[in-house]
Every structure is written in C-alpha cells, then in structure tokens.
C-alpha positions as CSV (number, residue, x, y, z in Angstrom):
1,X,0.9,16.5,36.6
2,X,-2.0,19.1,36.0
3,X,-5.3,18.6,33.9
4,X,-5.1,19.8,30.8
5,X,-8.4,21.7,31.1
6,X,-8.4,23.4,35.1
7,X,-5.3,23.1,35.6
8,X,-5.8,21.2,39.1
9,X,-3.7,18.3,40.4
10,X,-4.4,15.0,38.5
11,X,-5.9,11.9,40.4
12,X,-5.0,8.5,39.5
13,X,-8.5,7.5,38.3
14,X,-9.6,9.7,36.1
15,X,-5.7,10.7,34.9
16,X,-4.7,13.0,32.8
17,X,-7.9,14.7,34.4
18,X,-8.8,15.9,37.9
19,X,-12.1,14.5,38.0
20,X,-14.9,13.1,35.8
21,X,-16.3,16.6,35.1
22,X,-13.2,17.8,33.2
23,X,-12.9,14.2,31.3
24,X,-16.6,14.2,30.6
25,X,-15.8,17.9,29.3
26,X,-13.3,16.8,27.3
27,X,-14.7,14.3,25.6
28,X,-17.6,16.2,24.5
29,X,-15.5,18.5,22.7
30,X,-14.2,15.4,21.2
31,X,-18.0,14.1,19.9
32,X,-19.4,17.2,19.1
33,X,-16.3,17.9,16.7
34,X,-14.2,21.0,19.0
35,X,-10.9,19.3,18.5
36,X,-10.6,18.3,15.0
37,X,-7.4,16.8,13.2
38,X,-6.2,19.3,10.3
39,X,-6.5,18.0,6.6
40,X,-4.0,18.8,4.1
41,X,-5.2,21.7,1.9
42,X,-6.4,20.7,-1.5
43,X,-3.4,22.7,-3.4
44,X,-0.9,20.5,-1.5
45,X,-2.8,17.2,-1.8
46,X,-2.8,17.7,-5.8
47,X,1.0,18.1,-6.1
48,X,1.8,15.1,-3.4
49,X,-0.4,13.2,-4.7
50,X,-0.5,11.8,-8.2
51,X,-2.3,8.9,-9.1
52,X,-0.4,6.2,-10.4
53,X,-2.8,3.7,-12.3
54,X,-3.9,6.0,-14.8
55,X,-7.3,7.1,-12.7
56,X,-8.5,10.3,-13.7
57,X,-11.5,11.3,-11.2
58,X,-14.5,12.9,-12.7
59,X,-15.8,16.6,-11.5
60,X,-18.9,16.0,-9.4
C-alpha cells in the first residue's frame, strides 16, 4: 500500500500514511476545511425536499 499523499510505502503505525509528517499533513487539510464534503445544490434540495407538516420557512 502507498500514502495517499507521497506516495511512499506505508508503515504499520501511522497506516494509510508513511510517517507522522504526511498524517499530520493530512489532517490539517482536514481542520482548516481543504477537504470538504459536497452539499446538494439549492435547486435540487427544493424539488427533493418538500416539507410535509405544512412548515413554510420565512425569507431571512
């Protein structure tokens, strides 16, 4: 298996990684918001999602 970031052979410890560097890399890309998780575009949340108690949400 190679690190998803250097491309070097893994190491058990610190696996899917090579070393601490390239974990500690990758997890600040995770906190300072680099990898992010797509959200469904407003167009398609409107037509998927129709509320169903009657609730009408005001314009802000």
């Amino acid at each position: 298996m190679s690190c998803p970031l250097c491309g070097e052979d893994t190491l058990r410890a610190f696996r899917p990684f090579c070393s601490k560097r390239c974990a500690d890399i990758d997890l600040a890309k995770w906190l300072n918001g680099s990898y992010a998780v797509p959200l469904q575009r407003e167009e398609d949340a409107e037509t998927t999602s129709e509320p169903t108690d009657g609730y009408q949400p005001r314009p802000h």
